[in-house]
PDB file of N, CA, C, O and CB in Angstrom:
ATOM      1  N   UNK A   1       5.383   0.924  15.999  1.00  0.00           N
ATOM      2  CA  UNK A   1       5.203   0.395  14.664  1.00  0.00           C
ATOM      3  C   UNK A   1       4.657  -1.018  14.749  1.00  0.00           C
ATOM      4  O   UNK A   1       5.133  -1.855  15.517  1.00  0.00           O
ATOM      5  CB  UNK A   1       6.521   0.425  13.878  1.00  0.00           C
ATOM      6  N   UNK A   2       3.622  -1.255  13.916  1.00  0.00           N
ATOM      7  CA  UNK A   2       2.848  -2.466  13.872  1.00  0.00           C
ATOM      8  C   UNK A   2       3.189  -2.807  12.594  1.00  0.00           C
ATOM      9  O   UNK A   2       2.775  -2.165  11.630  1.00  0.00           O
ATOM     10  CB  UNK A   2       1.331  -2.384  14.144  1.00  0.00           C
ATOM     11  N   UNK A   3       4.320  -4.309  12.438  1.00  0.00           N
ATOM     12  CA  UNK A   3       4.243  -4.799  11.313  1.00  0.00           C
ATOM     13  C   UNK A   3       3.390  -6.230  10.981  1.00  0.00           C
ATOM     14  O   UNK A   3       4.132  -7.033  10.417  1.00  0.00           O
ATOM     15  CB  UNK A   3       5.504  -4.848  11.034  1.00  0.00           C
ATOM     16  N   UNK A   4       2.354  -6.619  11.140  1.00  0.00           N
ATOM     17  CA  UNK A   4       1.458  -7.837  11.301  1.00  0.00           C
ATOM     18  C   UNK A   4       0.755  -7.121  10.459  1.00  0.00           C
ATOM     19  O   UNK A   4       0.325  -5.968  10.415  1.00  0.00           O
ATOM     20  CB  UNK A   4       0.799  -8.411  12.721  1.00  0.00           C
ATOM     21  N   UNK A   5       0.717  -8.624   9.404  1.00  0.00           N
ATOM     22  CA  UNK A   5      -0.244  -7.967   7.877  1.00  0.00           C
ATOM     23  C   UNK A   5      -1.208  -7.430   7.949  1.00  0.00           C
ATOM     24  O   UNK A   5      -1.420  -6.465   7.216  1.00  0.00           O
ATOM     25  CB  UNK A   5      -0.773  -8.782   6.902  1.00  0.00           C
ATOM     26  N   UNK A   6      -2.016  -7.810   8.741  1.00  0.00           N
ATOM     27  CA  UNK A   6      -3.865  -7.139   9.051  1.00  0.00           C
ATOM     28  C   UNK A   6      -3.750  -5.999   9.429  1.00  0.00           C
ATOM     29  O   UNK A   6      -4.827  -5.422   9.288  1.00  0.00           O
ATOM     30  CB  UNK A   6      -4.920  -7.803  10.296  1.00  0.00           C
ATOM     31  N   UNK A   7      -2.834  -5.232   9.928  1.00  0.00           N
ATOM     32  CA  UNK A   7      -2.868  -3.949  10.741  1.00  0.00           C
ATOM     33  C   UNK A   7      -1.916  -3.150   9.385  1.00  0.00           C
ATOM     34  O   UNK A   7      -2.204  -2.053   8.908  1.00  0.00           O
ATOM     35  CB  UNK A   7      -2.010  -4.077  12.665  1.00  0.00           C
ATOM     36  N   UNK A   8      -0.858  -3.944   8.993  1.00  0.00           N
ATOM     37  CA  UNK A   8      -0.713  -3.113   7.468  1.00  0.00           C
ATOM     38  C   UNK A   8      -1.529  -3.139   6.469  1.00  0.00           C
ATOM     39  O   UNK A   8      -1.499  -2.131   5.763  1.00  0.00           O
ATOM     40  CB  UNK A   8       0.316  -3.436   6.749  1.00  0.00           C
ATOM     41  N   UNK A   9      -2.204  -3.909   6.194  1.00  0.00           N
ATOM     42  CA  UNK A   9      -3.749  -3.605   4.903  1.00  0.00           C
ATOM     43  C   UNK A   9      -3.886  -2.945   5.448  1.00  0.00           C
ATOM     44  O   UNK A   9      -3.280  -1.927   5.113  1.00  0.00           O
ATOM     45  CB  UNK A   9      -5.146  -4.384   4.447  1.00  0.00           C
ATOM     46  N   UNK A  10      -4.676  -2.835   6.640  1.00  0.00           N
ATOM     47  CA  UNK A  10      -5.515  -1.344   6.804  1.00  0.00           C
ATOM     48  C   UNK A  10      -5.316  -0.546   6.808  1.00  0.00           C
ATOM     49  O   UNK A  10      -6.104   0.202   6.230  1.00  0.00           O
ATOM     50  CB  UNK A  10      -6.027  -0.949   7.458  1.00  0.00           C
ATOM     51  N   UNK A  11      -4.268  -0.029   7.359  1.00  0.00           N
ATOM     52  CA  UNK A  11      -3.175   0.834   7.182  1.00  0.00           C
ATOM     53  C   UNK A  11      -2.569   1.569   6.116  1.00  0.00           C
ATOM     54  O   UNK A  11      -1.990   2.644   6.273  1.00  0.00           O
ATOM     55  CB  UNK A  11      -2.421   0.310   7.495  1.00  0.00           C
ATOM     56  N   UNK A  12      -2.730   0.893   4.889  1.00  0.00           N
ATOM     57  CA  UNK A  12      -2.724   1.081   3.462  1.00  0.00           C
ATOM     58  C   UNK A  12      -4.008   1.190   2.857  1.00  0.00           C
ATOM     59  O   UNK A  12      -3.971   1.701   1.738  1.00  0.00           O
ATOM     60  CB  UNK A  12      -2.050   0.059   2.836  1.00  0.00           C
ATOM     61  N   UNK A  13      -4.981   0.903   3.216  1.00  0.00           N
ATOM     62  CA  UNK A  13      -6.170   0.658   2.509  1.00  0.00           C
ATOM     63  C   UNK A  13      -7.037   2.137   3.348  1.00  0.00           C
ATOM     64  O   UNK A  13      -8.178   2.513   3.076  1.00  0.00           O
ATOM     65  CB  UNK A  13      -6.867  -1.221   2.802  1.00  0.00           C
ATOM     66  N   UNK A  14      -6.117   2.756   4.377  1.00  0.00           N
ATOM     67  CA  UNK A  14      -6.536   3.573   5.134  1.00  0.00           C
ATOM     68  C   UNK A  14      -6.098   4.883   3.986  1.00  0.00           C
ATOM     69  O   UNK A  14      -6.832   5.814   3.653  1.00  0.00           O
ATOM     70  CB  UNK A  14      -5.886   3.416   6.713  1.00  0.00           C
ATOM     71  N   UNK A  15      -4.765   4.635   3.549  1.00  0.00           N
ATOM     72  CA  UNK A  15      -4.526   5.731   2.826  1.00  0.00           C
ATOM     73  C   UNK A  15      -5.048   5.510   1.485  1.00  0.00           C
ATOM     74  O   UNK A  15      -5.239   6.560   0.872  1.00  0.00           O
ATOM     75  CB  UNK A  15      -3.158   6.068   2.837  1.00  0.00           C
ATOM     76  N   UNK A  16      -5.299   4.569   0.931  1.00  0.00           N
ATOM     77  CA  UNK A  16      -5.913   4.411  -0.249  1.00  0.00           C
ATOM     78  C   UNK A  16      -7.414   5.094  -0.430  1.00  0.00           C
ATOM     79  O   UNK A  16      -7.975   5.594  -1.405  1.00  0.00           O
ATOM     80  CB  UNK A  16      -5.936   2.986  -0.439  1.00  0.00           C
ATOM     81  N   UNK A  17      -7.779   4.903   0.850  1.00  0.00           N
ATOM     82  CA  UNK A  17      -9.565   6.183   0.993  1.00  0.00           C
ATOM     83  C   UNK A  17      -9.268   7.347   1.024  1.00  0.00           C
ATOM     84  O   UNK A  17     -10.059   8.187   0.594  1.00  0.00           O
ATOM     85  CB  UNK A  17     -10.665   6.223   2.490  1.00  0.00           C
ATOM     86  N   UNK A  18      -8.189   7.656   1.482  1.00  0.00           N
ATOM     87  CA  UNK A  18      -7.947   9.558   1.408  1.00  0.00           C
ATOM     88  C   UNK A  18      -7.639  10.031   0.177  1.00  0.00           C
ATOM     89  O   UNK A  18      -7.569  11.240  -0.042  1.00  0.00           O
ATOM     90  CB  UNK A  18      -6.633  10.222   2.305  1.00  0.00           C
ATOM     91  N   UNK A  19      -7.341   8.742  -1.116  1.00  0.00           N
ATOM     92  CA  UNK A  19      -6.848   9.547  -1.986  1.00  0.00           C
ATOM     93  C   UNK A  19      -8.004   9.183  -3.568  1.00  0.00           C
ATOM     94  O   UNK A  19      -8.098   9.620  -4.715  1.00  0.00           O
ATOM     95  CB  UNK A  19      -5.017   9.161  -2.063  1.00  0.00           C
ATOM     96  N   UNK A  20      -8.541   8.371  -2.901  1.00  0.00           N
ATOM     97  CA  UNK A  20      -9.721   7.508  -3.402  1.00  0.00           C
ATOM     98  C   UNK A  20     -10.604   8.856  -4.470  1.00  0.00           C
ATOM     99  O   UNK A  20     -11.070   8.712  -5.600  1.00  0.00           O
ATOM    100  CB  UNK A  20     -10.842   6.767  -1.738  1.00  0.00           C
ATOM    101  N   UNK A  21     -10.588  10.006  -3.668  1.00  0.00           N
ATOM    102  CA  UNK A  21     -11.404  10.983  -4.530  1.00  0.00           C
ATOM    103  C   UNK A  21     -10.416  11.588  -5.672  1.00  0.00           C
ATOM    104  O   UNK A  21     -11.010  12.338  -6.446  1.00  0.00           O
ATOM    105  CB  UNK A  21     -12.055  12.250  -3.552  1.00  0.00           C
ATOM    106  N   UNK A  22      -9.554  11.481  -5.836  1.00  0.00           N
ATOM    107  CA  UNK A  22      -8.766  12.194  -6.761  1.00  0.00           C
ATOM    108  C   UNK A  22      -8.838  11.580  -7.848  1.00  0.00           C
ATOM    109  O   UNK A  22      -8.246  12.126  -8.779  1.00  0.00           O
ATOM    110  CB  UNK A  22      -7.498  12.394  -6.447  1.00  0.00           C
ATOM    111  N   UNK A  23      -9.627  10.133  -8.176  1.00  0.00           N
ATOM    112  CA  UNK A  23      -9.578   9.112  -9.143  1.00  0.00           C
ATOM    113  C   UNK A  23      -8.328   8.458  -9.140  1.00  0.00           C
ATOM    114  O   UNK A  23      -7.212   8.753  -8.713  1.00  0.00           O
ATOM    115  CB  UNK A  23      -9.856   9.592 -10.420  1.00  0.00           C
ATOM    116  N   UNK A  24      -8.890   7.341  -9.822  1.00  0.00           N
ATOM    117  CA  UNK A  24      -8.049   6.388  -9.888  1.00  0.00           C
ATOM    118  C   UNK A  24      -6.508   6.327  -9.542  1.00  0.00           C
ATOM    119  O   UNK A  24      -5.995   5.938  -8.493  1.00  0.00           O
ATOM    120  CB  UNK A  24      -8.211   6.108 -10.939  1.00  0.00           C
ATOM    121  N   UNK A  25      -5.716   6.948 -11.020  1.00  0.00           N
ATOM    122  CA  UNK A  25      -4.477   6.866 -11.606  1.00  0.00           C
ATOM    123  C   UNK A  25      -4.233   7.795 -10.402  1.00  0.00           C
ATOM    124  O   UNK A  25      -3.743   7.159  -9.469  1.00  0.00           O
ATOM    125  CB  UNK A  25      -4.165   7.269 -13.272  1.00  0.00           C
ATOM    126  N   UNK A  26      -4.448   9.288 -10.087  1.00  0.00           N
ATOM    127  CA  UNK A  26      -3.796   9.922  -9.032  1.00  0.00           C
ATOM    128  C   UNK A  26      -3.912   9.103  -7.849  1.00  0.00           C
ATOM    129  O   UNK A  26      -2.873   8.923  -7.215  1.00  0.00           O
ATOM    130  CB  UNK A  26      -4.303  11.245  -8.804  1.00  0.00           C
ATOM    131  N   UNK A  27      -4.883   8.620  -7.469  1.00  0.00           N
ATOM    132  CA  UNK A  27      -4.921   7.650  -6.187  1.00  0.00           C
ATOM    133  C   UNK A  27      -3.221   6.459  -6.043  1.00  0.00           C
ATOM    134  O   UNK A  27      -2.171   6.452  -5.401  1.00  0.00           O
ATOM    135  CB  UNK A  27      -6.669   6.472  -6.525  1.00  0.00           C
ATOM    136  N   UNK A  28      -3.755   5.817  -6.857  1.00  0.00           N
ATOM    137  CA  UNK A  28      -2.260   4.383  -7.134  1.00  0.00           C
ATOM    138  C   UNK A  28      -1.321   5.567  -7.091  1.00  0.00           C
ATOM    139  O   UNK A  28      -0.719   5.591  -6.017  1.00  0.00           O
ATOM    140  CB  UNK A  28      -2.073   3.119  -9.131  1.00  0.00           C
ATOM    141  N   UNK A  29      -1.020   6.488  -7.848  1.00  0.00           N
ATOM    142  CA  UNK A  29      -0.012   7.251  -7.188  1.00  0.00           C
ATOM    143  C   UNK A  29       0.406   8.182  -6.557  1.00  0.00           C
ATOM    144  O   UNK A  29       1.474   8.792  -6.593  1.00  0.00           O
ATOM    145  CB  UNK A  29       0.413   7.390  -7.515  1.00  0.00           C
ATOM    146  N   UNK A  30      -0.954   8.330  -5.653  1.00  0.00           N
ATOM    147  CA  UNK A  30      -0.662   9.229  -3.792  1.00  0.00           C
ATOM    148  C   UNK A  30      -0.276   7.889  -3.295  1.00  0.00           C
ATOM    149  O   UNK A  30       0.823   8.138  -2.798  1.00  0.00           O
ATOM    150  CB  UNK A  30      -2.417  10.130  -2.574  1.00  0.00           C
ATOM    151  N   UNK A  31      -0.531   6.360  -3.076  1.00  0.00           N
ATOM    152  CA  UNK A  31      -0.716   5.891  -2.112  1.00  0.00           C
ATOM    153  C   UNK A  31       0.536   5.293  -2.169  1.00  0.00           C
ATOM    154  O   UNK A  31       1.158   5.102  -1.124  1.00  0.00           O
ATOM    155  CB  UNK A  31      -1.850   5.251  -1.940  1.00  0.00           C
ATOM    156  N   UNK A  32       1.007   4.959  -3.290  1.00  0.00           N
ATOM    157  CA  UNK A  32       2.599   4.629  -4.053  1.00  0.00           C
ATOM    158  C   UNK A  32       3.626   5.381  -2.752  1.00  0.00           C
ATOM    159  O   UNK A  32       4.141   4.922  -1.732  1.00  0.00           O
ATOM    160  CB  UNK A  32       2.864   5.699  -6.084  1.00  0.00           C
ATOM    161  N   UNK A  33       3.599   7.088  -3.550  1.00  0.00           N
ATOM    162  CA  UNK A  33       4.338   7.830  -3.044  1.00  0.00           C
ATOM    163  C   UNK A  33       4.148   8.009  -1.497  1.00  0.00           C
ATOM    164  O   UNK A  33       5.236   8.081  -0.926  1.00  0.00           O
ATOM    165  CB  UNK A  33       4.245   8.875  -3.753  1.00  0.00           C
ATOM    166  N   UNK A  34       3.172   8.092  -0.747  1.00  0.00           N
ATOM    167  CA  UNK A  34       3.055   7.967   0.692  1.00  0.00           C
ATOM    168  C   UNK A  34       3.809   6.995   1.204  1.00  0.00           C
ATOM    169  O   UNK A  34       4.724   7.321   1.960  1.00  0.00           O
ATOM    170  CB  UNK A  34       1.804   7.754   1.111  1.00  0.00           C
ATOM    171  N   UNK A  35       3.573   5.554   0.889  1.00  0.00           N
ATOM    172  CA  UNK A  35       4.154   4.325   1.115  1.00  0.00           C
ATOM    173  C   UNK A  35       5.381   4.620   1.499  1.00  0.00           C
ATOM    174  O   UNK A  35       5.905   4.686   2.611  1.00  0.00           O
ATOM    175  CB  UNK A  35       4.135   3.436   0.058  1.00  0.00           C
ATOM    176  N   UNK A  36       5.936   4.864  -0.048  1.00  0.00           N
ATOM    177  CA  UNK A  36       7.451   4.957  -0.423  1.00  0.00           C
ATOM    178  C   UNK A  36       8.339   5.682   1.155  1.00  0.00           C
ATOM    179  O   UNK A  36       9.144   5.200   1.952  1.00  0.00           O
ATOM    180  CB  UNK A  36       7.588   6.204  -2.083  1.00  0.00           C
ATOM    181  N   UNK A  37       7.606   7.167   1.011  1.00  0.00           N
ATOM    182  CA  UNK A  37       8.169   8.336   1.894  1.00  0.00           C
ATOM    183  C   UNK A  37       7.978   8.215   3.105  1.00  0.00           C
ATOM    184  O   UNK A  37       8.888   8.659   3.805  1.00  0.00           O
ATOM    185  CB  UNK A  37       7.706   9.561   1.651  1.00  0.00           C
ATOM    186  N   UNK A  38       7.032   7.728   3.675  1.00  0.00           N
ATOM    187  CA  UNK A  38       6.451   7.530   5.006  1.00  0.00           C
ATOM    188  C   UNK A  38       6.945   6.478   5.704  1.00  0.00           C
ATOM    189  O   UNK A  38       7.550   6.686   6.756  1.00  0.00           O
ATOM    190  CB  UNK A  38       5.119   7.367   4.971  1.00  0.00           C
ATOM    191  N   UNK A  39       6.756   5.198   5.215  1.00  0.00           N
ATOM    192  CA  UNK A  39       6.800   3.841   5.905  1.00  0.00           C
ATOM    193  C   UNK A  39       7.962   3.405   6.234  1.00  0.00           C
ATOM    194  O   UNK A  39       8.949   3.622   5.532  1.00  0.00           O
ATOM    195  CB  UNK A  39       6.281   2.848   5.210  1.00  0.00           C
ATOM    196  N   UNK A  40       8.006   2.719   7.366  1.00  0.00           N
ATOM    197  CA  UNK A  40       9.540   2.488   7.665  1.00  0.00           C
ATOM    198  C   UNK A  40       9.997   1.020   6.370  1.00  0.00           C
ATOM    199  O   UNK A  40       9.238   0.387   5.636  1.00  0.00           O
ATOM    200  CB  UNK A  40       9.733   1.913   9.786  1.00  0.00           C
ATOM    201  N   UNK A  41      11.352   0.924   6.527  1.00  0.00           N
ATOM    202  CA  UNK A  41      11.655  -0.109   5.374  1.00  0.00           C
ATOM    203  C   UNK A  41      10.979  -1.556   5.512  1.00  0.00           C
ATOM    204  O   UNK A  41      10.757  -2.452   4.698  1.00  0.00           O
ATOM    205  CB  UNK A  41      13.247  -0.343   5.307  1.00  0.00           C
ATOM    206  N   UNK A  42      10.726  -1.392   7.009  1.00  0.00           N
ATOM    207  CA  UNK A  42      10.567  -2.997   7.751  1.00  0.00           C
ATOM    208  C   UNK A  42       8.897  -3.298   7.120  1.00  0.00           C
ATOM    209  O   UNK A  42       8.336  -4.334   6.763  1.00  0.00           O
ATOM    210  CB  UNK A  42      10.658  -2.965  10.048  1.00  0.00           C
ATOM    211  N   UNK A  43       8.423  -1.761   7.192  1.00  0.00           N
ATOM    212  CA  UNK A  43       6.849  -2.286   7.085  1.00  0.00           C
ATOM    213  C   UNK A  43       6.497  -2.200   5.365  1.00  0.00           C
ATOM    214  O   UNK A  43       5.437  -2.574   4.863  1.00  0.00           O
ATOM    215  CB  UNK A  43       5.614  -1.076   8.142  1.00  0.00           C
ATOM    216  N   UNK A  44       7.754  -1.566   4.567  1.00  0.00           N
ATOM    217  CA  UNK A  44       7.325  -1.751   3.345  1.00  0.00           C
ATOM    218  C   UNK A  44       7.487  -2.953   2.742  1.00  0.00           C
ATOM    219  O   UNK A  44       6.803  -3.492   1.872  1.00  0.00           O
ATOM    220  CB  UNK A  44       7.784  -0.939   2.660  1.00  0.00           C
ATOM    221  N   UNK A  45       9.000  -3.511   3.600  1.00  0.00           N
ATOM    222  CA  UNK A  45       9.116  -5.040   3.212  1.00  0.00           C
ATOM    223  C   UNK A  45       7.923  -6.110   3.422  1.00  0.00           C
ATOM    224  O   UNK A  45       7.611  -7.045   2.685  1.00  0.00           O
ATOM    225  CB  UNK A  45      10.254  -5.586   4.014  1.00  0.00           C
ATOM    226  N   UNK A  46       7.268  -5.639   4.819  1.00  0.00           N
ATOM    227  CA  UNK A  46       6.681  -6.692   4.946  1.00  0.00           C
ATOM    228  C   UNK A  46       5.034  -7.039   3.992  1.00  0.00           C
ATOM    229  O   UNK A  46       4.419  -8.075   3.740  1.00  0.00           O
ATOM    230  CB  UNK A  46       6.627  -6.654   6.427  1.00  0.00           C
ATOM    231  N   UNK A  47       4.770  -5.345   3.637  1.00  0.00           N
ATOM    232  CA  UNK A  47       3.677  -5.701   2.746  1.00  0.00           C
ATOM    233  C   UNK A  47       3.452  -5.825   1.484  1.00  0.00           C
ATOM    234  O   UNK A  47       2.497  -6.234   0.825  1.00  0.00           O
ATOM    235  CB  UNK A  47       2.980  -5.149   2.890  1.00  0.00           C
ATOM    236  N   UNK A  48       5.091  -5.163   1.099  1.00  0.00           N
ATOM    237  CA  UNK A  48       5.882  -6.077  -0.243  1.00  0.00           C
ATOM    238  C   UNK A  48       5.672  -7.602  -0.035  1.00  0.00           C
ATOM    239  O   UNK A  48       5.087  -8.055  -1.018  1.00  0.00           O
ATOM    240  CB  UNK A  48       7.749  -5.841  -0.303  1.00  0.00           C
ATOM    241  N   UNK A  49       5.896  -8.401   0.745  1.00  0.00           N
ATOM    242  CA  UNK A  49       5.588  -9.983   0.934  1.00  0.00           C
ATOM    243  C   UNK A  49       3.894 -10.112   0.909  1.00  0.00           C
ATOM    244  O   UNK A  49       3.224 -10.937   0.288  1.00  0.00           O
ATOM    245  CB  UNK A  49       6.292 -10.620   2.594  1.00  0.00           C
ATOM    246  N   UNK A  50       3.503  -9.188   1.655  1.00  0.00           N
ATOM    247  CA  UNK A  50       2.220  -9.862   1.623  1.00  0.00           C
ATOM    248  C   UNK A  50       1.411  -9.339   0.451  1.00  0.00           C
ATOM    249  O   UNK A  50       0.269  -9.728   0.700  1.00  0.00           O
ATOM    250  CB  UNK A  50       1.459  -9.666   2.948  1.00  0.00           C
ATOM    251  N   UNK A  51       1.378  -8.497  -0.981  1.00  0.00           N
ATOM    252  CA  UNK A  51       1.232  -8.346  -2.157  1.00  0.00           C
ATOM    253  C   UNK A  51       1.974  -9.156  -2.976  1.00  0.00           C
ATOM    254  O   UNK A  51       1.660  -9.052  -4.162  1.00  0.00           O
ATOM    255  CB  UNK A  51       1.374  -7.244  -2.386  1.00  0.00           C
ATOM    256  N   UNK A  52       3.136 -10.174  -2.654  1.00  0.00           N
ATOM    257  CA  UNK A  52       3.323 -11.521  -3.016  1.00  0.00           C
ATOM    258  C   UNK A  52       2.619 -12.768  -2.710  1.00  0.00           C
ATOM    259  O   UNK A  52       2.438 -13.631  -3.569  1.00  0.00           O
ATOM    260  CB  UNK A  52       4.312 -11.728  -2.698  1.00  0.00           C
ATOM    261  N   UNK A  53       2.353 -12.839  -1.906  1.00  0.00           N
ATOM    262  CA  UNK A  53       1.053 -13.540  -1.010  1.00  0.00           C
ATOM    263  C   UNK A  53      -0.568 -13.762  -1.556  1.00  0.00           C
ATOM    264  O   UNK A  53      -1.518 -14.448  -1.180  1.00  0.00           O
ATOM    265  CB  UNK A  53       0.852 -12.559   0.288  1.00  0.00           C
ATOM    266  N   UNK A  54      -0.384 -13.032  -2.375  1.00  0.00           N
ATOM    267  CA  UNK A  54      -1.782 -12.489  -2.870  1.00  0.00           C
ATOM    268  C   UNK A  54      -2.169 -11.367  -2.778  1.00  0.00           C
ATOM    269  O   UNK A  54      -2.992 -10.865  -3.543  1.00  0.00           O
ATOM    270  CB  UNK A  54      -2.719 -12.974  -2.410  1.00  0.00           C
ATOM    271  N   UNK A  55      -1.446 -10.604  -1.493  1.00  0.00           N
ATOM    272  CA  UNK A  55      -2.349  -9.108  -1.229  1.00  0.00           C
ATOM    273  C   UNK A  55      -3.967  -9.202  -0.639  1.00  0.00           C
ATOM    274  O   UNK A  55      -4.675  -8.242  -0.943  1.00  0.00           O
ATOM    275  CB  UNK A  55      -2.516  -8.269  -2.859  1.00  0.00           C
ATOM    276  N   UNK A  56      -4.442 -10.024  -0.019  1.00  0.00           N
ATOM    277  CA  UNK A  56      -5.440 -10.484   0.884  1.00  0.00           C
ATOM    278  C   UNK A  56      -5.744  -9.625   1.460  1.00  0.00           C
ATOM    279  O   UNK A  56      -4.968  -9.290   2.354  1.00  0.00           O
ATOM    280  CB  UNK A  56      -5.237 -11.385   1.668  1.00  0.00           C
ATOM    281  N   UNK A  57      -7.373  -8.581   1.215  1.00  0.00           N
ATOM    282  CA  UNK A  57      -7.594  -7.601   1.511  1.00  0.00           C
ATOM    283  C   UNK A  57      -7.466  -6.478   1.537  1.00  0.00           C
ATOM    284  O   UNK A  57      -8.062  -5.601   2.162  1.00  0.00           O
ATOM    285  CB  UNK A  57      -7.609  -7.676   1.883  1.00  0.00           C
ATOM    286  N   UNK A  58      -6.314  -6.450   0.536  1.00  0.00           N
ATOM    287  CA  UNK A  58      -5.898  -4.554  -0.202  1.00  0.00           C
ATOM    288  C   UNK A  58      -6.841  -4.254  -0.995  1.00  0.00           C
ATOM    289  O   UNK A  58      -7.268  -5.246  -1.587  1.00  0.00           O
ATOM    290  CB  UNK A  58      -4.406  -4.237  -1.307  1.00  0.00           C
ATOM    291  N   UNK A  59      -7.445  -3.114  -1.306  1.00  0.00           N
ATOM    292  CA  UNK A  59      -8.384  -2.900  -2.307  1.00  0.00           C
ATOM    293  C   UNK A  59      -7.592  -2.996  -3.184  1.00  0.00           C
ATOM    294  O   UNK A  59      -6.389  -3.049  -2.927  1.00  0.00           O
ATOM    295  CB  UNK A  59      -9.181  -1.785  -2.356  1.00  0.00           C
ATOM    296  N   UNK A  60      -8.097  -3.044  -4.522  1.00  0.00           N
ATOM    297  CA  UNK A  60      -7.543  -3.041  -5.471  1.00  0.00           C
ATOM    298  C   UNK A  60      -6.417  -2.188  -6.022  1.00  0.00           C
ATOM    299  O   UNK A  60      -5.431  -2.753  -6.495  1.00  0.00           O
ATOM    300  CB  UNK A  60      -8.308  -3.055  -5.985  1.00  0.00           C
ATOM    301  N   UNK A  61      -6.503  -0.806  -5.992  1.00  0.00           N
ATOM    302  CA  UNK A  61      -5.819   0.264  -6.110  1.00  0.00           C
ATOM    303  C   UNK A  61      -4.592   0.189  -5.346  1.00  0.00           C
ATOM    304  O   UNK A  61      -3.446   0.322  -5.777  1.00  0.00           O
ATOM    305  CB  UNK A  61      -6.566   1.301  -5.796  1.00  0.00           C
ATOM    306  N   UNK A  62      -4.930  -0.017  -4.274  1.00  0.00           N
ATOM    307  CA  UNK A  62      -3.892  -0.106  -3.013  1.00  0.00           C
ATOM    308  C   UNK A  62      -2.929  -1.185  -3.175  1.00  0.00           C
ATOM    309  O   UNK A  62      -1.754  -1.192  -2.809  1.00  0.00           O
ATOM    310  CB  UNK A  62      -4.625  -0.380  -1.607  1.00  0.00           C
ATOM    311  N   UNK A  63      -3.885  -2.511  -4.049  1.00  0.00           N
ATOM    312  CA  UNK A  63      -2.653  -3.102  -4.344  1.00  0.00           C
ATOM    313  C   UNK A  63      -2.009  -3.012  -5.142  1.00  0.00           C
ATOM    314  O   UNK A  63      -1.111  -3.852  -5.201  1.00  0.00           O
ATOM    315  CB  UNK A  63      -2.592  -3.950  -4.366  1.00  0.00           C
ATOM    316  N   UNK A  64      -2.076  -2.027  -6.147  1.00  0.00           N
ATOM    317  CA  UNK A  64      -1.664  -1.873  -7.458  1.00  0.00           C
ATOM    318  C   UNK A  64      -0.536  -0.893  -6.847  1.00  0.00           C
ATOM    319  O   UNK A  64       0.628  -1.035  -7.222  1.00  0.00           O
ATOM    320  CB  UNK A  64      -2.843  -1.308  -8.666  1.00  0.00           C
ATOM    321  N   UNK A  65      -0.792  -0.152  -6.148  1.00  0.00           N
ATOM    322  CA  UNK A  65      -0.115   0.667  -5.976  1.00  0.00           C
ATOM    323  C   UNK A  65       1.556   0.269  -5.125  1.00  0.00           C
ATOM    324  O   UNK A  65       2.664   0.761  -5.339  1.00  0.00           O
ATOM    325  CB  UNK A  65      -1.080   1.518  -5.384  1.00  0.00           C
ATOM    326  N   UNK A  66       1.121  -0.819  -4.120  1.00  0.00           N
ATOM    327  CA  UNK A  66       2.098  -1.531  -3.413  1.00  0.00           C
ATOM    328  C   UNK A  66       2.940  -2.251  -4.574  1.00  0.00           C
ATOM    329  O   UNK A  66       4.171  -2.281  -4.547  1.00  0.00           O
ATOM    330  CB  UNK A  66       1.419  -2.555  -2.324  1.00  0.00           C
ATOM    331  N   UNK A  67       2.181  -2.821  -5.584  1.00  0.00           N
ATOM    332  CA  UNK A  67       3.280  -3.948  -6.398  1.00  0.00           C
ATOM    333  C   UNK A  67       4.078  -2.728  -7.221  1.00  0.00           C
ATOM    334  O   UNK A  67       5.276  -2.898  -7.447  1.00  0.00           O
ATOM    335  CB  UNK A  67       2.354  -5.397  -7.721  1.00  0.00           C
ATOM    336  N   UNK A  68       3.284  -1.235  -7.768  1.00  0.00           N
ATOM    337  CA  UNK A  68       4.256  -0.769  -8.137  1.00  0.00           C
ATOM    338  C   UNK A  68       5.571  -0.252  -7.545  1.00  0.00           C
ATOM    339  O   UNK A  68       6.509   0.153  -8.232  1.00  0.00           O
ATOM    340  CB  UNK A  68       3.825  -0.166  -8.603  1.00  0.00           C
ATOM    341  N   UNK A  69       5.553  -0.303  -6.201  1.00  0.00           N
ATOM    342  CA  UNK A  69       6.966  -0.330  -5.619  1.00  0.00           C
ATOM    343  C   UNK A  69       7.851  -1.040  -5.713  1.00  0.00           C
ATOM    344  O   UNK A  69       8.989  -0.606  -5.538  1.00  0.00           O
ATOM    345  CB  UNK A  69       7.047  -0.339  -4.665  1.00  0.00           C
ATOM    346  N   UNK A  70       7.586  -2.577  -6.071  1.00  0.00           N
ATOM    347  CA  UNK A  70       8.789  -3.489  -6.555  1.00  0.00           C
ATOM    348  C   UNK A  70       9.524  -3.149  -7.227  1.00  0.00           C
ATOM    349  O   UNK A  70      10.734  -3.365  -7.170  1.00  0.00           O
ATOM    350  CB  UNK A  70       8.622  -4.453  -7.097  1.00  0.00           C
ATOM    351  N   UNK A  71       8.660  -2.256  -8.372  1.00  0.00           N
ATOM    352  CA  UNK A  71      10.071  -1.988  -9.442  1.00  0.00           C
ATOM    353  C   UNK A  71      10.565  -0.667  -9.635  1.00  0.00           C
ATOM    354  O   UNK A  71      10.940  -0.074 -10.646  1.00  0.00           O
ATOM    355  CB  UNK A  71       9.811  -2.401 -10.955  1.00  0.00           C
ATOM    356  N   UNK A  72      10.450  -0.211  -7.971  1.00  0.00           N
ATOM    357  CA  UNK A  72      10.915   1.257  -7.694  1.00  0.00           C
ATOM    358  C   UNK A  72      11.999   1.657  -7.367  1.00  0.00           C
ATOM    359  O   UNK A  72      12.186   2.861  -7.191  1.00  0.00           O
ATOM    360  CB  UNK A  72      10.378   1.788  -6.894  1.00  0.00           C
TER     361      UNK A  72
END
């Protein structure tokens, strides 16, 4: 497990292209629910901080999709 922000954007922004064709609204929430189910706690925390941070290099979606986990 790689938790260093640059390797989690991509990492997220990796799943944000697989879901990229389904449009929008289904996208933010494949990449939501992947996050959620998949990621260990350590790496959701840490890109929970870095979508506090600004989110520096998430596409857009991807970050939308990360901040909606805060209030999950």
């Amino acid at each position: 497990m790689s938790s260093s922000p640059d390797r989690l954007v991509y990492m997220a922004n990796q799943i944000g292209k697989f879901f990229h064709a389904q449009g929008r609204d289904r996208a933010v929430a494949g990449v939501a629910e992947h996050i959620r189910k998949f990621w260990d706690p350590r790496m959701l925390k840490a890109i929970l901080a870095h979508v506090d941070a600004g989110g520096a290099g998430l596409d857009p979606d991807v970050h939308e999709a990360i901040a909606s986990l805060k209030n999950a």
